[in-house]
TORKOL-4160 file (C-alpha; in steps of 0.2 Angstrom, whole numbers, padded with zeros to 4 digits, m for minus):
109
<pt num="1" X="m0074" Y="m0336" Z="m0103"/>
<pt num="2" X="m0070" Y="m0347" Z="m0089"/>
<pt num="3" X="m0057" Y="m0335" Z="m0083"/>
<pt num="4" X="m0070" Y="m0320" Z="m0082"/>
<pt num="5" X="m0082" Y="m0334" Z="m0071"/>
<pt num="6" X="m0067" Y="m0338" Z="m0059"/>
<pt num="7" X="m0063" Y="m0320" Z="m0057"/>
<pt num="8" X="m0080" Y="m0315" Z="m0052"/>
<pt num="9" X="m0080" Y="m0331" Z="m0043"/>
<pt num="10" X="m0066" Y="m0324" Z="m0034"/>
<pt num="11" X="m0073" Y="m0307" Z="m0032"/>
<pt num="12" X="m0089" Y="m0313" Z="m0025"/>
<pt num="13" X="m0084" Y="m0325" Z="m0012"/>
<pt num="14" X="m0065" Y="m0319" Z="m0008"/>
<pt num="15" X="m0061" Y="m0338" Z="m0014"/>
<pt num="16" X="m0053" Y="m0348" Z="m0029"/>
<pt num="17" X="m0064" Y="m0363" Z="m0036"/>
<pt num="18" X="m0053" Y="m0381" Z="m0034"/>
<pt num="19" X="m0062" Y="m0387" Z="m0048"/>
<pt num="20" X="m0056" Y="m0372" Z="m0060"/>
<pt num="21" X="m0037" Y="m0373" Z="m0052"/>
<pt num="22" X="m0037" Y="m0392" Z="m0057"/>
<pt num="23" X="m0044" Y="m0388" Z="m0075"/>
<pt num="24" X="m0030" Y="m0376" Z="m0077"/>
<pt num="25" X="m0016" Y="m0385" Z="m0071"/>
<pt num="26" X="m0023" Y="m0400" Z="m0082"/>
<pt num="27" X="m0025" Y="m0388" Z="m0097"/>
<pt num="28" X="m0006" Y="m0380" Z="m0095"/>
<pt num="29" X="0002" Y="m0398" Z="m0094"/>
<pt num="30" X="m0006" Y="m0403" Z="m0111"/>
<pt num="31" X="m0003" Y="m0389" Z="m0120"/>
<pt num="32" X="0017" Y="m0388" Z="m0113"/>
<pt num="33" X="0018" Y="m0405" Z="m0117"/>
<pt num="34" X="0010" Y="m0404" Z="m0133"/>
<pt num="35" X="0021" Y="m0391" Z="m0137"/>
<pt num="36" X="0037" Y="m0400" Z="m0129"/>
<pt num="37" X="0034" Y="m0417" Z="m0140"/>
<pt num="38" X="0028" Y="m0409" Z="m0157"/>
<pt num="39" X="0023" Y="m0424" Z="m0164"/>
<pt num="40" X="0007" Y="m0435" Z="m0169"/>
<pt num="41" X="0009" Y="m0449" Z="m0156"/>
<pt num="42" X="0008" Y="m0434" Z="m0140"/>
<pt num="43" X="m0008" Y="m0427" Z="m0150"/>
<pt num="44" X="m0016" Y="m0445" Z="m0149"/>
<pt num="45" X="m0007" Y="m0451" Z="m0134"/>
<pt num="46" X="m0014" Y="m0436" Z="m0123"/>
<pt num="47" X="m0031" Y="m0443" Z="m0123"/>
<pt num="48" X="m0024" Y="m0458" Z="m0115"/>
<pt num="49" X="m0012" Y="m0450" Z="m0103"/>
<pt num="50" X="m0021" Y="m0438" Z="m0095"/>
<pt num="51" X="m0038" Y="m0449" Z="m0090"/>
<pt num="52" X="m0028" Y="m0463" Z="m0085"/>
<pt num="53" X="m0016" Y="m0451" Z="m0074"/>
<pt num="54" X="m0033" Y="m0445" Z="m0065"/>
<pt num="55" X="m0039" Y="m0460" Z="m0064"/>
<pt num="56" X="m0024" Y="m0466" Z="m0053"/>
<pt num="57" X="m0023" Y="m0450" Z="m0042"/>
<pt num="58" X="m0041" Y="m0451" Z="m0036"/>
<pt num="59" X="m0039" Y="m0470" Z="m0033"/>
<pt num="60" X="m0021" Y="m0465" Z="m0025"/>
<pt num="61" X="m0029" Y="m0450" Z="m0014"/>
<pt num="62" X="m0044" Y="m0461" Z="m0008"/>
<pt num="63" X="m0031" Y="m0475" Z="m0001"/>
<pt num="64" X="m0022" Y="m0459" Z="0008"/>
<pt num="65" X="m0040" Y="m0457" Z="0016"/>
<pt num="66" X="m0043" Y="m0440" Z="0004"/>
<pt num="67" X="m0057" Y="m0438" Z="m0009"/>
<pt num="68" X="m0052" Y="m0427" Z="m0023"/>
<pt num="69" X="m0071" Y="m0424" Z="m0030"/>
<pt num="70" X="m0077" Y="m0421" Z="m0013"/>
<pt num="71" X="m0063" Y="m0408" Z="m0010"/>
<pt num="72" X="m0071" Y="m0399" Z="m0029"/>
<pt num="73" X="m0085" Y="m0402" Z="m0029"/>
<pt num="74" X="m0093" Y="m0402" Z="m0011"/>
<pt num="75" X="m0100" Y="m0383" Z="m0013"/>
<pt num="76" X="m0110" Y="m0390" Z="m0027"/>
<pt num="77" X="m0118" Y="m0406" Z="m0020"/>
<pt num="78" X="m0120" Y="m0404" Z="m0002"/>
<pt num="79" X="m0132" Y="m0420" Z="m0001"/>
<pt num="80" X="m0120" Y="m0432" Z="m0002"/>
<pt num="81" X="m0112" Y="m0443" Z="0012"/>
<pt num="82" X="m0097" Y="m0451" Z="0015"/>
<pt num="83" X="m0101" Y="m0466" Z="0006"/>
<pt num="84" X="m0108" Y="m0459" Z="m0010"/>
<pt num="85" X="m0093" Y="m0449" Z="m0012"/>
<pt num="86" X="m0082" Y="m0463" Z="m0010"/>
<pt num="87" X="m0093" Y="m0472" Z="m0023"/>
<pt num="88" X="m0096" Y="m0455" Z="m0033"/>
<pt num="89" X="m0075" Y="m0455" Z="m0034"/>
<pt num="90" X="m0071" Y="m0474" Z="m0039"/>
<pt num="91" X="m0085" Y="m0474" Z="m0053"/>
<pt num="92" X="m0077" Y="m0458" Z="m0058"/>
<pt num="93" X="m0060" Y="m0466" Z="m0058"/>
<pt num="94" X="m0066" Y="m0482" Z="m0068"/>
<pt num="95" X="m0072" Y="m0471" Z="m0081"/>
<pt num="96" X="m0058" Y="m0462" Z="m0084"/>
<pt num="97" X="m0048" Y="m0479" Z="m0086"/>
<pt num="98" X="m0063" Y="m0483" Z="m0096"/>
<pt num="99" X="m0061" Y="m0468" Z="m0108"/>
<pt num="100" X="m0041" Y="m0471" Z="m0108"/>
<pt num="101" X="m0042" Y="m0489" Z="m0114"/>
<pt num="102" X="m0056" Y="m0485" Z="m0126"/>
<pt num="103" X="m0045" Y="m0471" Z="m0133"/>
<pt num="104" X="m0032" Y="m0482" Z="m0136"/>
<pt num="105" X="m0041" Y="m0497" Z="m0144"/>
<pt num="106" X="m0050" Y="m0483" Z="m0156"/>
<pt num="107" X="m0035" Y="m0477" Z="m0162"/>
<pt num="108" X="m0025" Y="m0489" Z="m0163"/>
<pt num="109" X="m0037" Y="m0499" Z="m0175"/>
């Protein structure tokens, strides 16, 4: 379904959405290492691996002087300054080390 909205997407404004080619690029790296790894640890590792990983590429991009969410999703929230996207960006990061260190206490006990 959310290759049929990206396509109309793309047929309506001659443009592809950021936000879907991350999801996909995000989506193809789990499922081929999923694949590559055939194991358990991967399957309850990836819930780890990938939050933490985004985590540290929008803390990494915002010390380059880049803001990852404003690049995605800037259409959407037009209201926003410069400050509350850097703010927006380095709650989003500690949530995503939030989530990583909660998946790994969960299942791991």
């Amino acid at each position: 379904m959310s290759s049929g909205l990206g396509v109309g997407f793309w047929a309506w404004t001659r443009r592809v959405p950021w936000l879907m080619v991350q999801a996909t690029v995000l989506s193809a790296f789990s499922a081929v290492m999923t694949a590559a790894f055939e194991s358990d640890l991967w399957f309850k590792l990836k819930n780890t691996v990938i939050p933490g990983v985004l985590a540290f590429v929008i803390l990494g991009a915002l010390q380059c002087g880049r803001n990852l969410l404003q690049m995605a999703l800037a259409p959407y929230y037009s209201n926003l300054l410069g400050a509350g996207w850097n703010l927006l960006a380095v709650r989003m990061a500690g949530y995503q080390l939030l989530f990583a260190c909660l998946n790994e206490v969960i299942w791991r006990t």
